[in-house]
N, C-alpha and C positions, 0 to 999 in steps of 0.2 A: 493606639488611638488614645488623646486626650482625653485627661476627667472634664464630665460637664462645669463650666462654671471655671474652670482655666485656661489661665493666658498662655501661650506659647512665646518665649522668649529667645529670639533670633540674636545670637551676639555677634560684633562686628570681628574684622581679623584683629586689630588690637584688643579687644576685650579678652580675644579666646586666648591672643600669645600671652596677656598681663593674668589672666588666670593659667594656665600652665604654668610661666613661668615661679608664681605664687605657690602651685602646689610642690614645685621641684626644689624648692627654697623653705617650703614648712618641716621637711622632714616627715611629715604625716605617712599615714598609711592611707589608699585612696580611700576606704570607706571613711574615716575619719573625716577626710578634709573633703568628701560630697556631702558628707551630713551634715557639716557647717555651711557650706552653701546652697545647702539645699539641690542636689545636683546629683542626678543619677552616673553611678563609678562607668557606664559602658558611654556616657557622653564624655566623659574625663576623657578615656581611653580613645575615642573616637579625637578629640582637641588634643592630645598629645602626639598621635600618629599624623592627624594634617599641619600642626606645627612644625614636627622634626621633620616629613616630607616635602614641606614648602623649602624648608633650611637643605636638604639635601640636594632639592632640586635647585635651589640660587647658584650651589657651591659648584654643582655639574657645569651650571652656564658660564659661568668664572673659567675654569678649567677651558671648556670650549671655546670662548672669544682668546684666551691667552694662547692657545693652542693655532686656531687661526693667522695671532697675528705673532706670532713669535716662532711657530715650527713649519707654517707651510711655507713662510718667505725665505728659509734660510735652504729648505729643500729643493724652492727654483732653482736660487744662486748656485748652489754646488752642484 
């Protein structure tokens, strides 16, 4: 639950990937780099796991359409 008296601040998907990508490039230690922004280390951890997850999940779709159109048509043929 929120303290009285604060905002909740929704970030958008570029906010979250330019802060990840921000802390992977500090070198920092997560405590470190949430006390500079003010930013609790389990929402870091939270924006780091849906970043790399969104990336893992693009790379599977790659893999899949290339696999569609490049192994199932060579499978007809032969």
């Amino acid at each position: 639950m929120s303290e009285p008296g604060r905002v909740r601040m929704r970030r958008s998907r570029g906010e979250v990937e330019a802060l990840v990508a921000e802390f992977e490039a500090s070198g920092l230690m997560r405590e470190a780099f949430c006390r500079q922004w003010a930013l609790a280390v389990g929402m870091l951890d939270k924006y780091r796991r849906r970043v790399h997850d969104g990336h893992l999940h693009e790379g599977l779709c790659f893999l899949l359409n290339w696999f569609r159109q490049a192994v199932i048509p060579m499978a007809i043929i032969c």
